[in-house]
C-alpha positions as CSV (number, residue, x, y, z in Angstrom):
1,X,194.8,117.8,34.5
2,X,195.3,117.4,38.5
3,X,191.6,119.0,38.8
4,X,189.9,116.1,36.9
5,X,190.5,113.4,39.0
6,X,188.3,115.7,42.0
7,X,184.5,115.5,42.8
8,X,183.0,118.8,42.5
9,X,180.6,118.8,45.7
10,X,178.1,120.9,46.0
11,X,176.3,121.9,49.1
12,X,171.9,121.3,49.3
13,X,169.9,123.2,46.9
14,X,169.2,126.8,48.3
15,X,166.9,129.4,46.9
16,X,168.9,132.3,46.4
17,X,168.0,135.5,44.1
18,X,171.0,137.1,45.1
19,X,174.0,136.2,42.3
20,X,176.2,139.2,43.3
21,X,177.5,137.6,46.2
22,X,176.3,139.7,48.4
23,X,172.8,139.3,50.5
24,X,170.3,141.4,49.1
25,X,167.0,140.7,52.3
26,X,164.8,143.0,51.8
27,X,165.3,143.0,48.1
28,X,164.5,139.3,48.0
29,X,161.5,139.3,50.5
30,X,160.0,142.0,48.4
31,X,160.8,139.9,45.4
32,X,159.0,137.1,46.7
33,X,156.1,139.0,48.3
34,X,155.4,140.5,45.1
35,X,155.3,136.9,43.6
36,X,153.0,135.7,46.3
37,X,150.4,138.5,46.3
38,X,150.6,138.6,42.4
39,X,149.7,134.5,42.2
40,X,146.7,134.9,45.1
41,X,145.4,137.9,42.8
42,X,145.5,136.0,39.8
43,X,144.3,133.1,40.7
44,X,141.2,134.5,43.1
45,X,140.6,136.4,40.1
46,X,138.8,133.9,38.1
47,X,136.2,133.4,40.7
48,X,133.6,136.0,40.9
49,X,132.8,135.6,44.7
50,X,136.3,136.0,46.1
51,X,136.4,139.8,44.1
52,X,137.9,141.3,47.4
53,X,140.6,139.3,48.3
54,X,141.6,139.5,44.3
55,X,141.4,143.2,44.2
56,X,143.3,143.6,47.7
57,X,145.6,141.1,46.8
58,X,146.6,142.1,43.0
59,X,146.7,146.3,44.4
60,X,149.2,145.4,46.8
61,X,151.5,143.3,44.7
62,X,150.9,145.8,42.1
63,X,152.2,148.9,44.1
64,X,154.7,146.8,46.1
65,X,156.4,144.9,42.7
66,X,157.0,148.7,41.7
67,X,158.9,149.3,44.4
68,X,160.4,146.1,44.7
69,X,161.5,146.6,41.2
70,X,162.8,150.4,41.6
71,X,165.3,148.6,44.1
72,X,165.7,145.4,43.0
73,X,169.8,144.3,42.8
74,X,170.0,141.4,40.4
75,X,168.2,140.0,37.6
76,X,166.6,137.0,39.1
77,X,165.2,139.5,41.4
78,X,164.2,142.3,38.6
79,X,162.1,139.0,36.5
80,X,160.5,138.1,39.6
81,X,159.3,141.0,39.9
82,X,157.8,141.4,36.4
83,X,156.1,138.1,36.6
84,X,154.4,139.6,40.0
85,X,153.8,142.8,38.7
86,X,152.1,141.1,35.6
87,X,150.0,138.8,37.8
88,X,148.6,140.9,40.5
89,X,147.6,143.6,37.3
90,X,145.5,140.6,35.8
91,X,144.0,139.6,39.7
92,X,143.3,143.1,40.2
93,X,141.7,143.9,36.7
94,X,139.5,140.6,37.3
95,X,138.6,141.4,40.5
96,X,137.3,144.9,39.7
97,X,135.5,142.7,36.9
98,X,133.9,141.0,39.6
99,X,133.1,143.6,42.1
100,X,135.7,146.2,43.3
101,X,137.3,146.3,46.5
102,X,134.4,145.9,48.8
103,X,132.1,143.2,49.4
């Protein structure tokens, strides 16, 4: 056991969706953007006066997670997507609750 007596170091912490070892931009920044339009959709969504920016918000994230997720490489990537997706429906759906698309 020659490998025991080693520390194991690991580099800092990075945020990486991309386990295939291969870099996968403009799947993860879709991935992400998805995720960040889906969370302002959901949560403008529960109040009534910021309806547009709910709607806006939760239509884009809707369309683009679709995308995102027709070319999405790894897992981490595909449930980040679905989480998105699954937010900016809710935003959206609230926000046409609350008033549609325009003010």
């Amino acid at each position: 056991m020659p490998d025991a007596s080693r520390s194991t170091r690991r580099g800092p912490f990075r945020f990486a969706l991309n386990s295939g070892g291969r870099p996968h931009l403009i799947e993860d920044v879709l991935s992400v953007g998805t995720l960040i339009c889906g969370l302002v959709a959901f949560a403008t969504g529960f109040m009534p006066g910021m309806h547009v920016l709910a709607s806006w918000a939760g239509a884009v994230g809707f369309v683009g997670g679709l995308y995102s997720q027709y070319i999405s490489a790894t897992t981490r990537e595909r449930a980040m997507n679905i989480v998105g997706i699954v937010a900016s429906f809710v935003g959206v759906a609230f926000g046409i609750h609350h008033g549609g698309f325009l003010p």
